[in-house]
C-alpha positions as CSV (number, residue, x, y, z in Angstrom):
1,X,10.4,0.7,13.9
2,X,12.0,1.8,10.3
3,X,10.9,1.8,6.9
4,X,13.5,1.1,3.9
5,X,13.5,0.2,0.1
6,X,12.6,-3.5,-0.6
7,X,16.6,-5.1,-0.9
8,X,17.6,-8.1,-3.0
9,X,18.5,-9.8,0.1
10,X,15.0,-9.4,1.7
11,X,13.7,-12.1,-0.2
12,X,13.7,-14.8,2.2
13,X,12.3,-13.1,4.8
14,X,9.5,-11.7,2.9
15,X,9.0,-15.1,1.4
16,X,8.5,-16.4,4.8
17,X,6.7,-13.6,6.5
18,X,4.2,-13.6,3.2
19,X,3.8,-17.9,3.4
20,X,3.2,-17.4,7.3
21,X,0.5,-14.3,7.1
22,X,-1.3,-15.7,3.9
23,X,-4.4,-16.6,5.1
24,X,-4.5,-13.2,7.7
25,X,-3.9,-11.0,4.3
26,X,-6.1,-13.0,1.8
27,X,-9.2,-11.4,2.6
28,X,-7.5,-8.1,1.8
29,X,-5.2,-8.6,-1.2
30,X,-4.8,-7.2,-4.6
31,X,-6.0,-9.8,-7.7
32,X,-6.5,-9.3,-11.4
33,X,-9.6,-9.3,-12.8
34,X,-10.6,-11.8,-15.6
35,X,-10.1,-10.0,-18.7
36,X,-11.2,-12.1,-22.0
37,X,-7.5,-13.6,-23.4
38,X,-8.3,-12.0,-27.0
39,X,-8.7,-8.4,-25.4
40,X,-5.7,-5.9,-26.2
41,X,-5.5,-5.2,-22.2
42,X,-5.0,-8.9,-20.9
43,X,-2.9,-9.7,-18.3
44,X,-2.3,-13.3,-17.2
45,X,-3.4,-13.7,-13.4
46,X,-1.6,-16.4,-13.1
47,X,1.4,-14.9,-13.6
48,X,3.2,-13.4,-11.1
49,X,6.8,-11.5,-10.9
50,X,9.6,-13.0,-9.5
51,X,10.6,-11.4,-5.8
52,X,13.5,-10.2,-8.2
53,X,11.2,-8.5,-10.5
54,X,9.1,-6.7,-8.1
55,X,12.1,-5.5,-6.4
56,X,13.8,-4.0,-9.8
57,X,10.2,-2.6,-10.6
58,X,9.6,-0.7,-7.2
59,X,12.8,1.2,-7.8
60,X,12.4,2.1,-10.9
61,X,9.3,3.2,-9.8
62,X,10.5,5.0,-7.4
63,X,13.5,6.5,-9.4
64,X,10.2,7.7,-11.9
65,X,8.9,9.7,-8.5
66,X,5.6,7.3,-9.2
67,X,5.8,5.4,-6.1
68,X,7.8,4.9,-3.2
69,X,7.5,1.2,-1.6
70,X,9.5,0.5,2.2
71,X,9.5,-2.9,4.2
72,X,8.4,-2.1,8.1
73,X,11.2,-3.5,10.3
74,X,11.2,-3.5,13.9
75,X,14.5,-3.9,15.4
76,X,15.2,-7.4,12.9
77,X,11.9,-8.5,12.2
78,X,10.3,-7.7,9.0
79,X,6.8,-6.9,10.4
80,X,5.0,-5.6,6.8
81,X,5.4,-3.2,4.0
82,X,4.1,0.0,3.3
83,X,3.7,2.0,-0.7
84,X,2.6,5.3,-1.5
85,X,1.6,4.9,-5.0
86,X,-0.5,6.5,-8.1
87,X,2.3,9.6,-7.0
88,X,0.7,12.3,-9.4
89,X,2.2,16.0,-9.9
90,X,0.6,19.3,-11.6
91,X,-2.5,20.5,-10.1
92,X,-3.4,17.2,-8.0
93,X,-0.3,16.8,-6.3
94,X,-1.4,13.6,-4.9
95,X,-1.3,10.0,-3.9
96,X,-2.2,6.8,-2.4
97,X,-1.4,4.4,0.5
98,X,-1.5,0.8,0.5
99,X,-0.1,-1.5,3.5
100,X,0.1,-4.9,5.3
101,X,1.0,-6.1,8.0
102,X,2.2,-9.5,9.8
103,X,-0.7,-10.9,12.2
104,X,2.2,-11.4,15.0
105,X,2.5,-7.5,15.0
106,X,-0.8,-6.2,14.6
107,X,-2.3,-3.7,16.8
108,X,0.5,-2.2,18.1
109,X,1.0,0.8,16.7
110,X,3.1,-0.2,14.0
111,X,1.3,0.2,11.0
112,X,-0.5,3.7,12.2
113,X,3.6,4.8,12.7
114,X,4.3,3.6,8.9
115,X,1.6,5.5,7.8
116,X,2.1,8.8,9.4
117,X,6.3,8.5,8.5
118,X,5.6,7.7,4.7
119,X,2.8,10.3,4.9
120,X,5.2,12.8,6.2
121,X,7.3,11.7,3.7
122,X,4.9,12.5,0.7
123,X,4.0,16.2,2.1
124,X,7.5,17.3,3.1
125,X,9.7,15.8,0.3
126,X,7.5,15.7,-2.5
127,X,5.6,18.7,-1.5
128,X,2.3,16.3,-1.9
129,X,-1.7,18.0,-1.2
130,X,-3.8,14.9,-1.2
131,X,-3.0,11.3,0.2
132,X,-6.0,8.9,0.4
133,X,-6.3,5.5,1.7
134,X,-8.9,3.1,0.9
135,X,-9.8,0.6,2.8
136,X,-12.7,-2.4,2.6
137,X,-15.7,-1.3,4.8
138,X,-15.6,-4.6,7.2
139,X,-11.8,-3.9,7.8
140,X,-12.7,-2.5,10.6
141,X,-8.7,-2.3,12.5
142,X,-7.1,-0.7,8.6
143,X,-9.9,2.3,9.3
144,X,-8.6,2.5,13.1
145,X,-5.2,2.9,11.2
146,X,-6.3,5.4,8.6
147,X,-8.3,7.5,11.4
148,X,-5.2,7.1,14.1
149,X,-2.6,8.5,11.9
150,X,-5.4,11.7,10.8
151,X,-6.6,10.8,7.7
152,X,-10.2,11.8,7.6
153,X,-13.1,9.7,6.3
154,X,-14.7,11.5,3.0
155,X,-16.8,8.8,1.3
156,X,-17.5,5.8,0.2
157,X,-15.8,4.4,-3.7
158,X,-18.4,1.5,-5.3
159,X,-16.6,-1.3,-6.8
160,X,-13.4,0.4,-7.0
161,X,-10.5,-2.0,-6.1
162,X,-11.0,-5.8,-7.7
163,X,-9.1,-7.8,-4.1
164,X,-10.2,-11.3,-3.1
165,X,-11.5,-11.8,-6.6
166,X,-14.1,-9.7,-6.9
167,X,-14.6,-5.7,-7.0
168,X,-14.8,-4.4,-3.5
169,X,-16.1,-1.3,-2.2
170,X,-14.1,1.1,0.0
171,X,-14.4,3.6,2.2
172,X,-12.0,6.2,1.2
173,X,-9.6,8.6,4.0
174,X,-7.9,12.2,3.0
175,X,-5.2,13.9,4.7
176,X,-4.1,17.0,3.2
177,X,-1.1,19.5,2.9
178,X,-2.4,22.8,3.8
179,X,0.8,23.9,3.7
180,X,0.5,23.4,0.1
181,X,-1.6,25.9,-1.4
């Protein structure tokens, strides 16, 4: 297994490996609330970047040291993608994992391996203290993940990510740098 950037020439695998796994990652995707049209922080929900776009943005995202997004490849297959995002500096010195994973390669080990390399990643080159995951309550094999790769569960977060259309709780894993201090 390897994680790298997100290339140009990805695009048709992802394409496929998102059409094939849509109805597996529904349940646990990302959507824009419904913000009134007139209100200065609308965002059209219909509207979503090209593979192009979201490409161009996670680099320069990651060139910004904001977040850091990979594809998960095992030997050629693209088997899911990994981000560590909401990268903040000064006295938090923390961040945040999101991930998914293709149905065909779930539950073995794959995803917990992604999770502890990018983690790794955010503690030893960014010098990172704090790297939560939140995950929906009834997603019962993402907490195996979080708990697997030692990320500790500290709470639960009301309403806190809108996915599936509606604002979902989370329960809410911490692993932490103590070689940071």
């Amino acid at each position: 297994m390897t994680l790298r950037p997100m290339r140009y020439r990805d695009k048709s695998q992802w394409t496929q490996v998102r059409a094939e796994n849509r109805e597996w990652l529904d349940p646990w995707e990302a959507t824009l609330p419904n913000i009134p049209a007139g209100s200065p922080a609308y965002e059209d929900s219909s509207v979503r970047p090209t593979f192009f776009q979201m490409v161009s943005l996670f680099r320069r995202e990651a060139r910004a040291g904001r977040s850091y997004s990979f594809l998960i490849w095992h030997n050629e297959n693209l088997v899911g993608q990994i981000t560590m995002g909401g990268v903040t500096y000064g006295a938090m010195r923390g961040a945040h994992i999101g991930y998914w994973i293709d149905k065909n390669f779930a539950n073995r080990g794959f995803t917990t391996q992604a999770v502890e390399l990018i983690s790794e990643f955010g503690f030893t080159q960014l010098g990172l203290h704090r790297i939560e995951i939140n995950v929906r309550p009834e997603n019962d094999a993402s907490c195996r993940v979080a708990e697997k790769a030692g990320f500790e569960f500290e709470g639960f977060k009301k309403a806190f990510l809108h996915i599936d259309g509606a604002w979902r709780d989370h329960k809410c894993f911490v692993k932490t740098n103590e070689l940071i201090r």
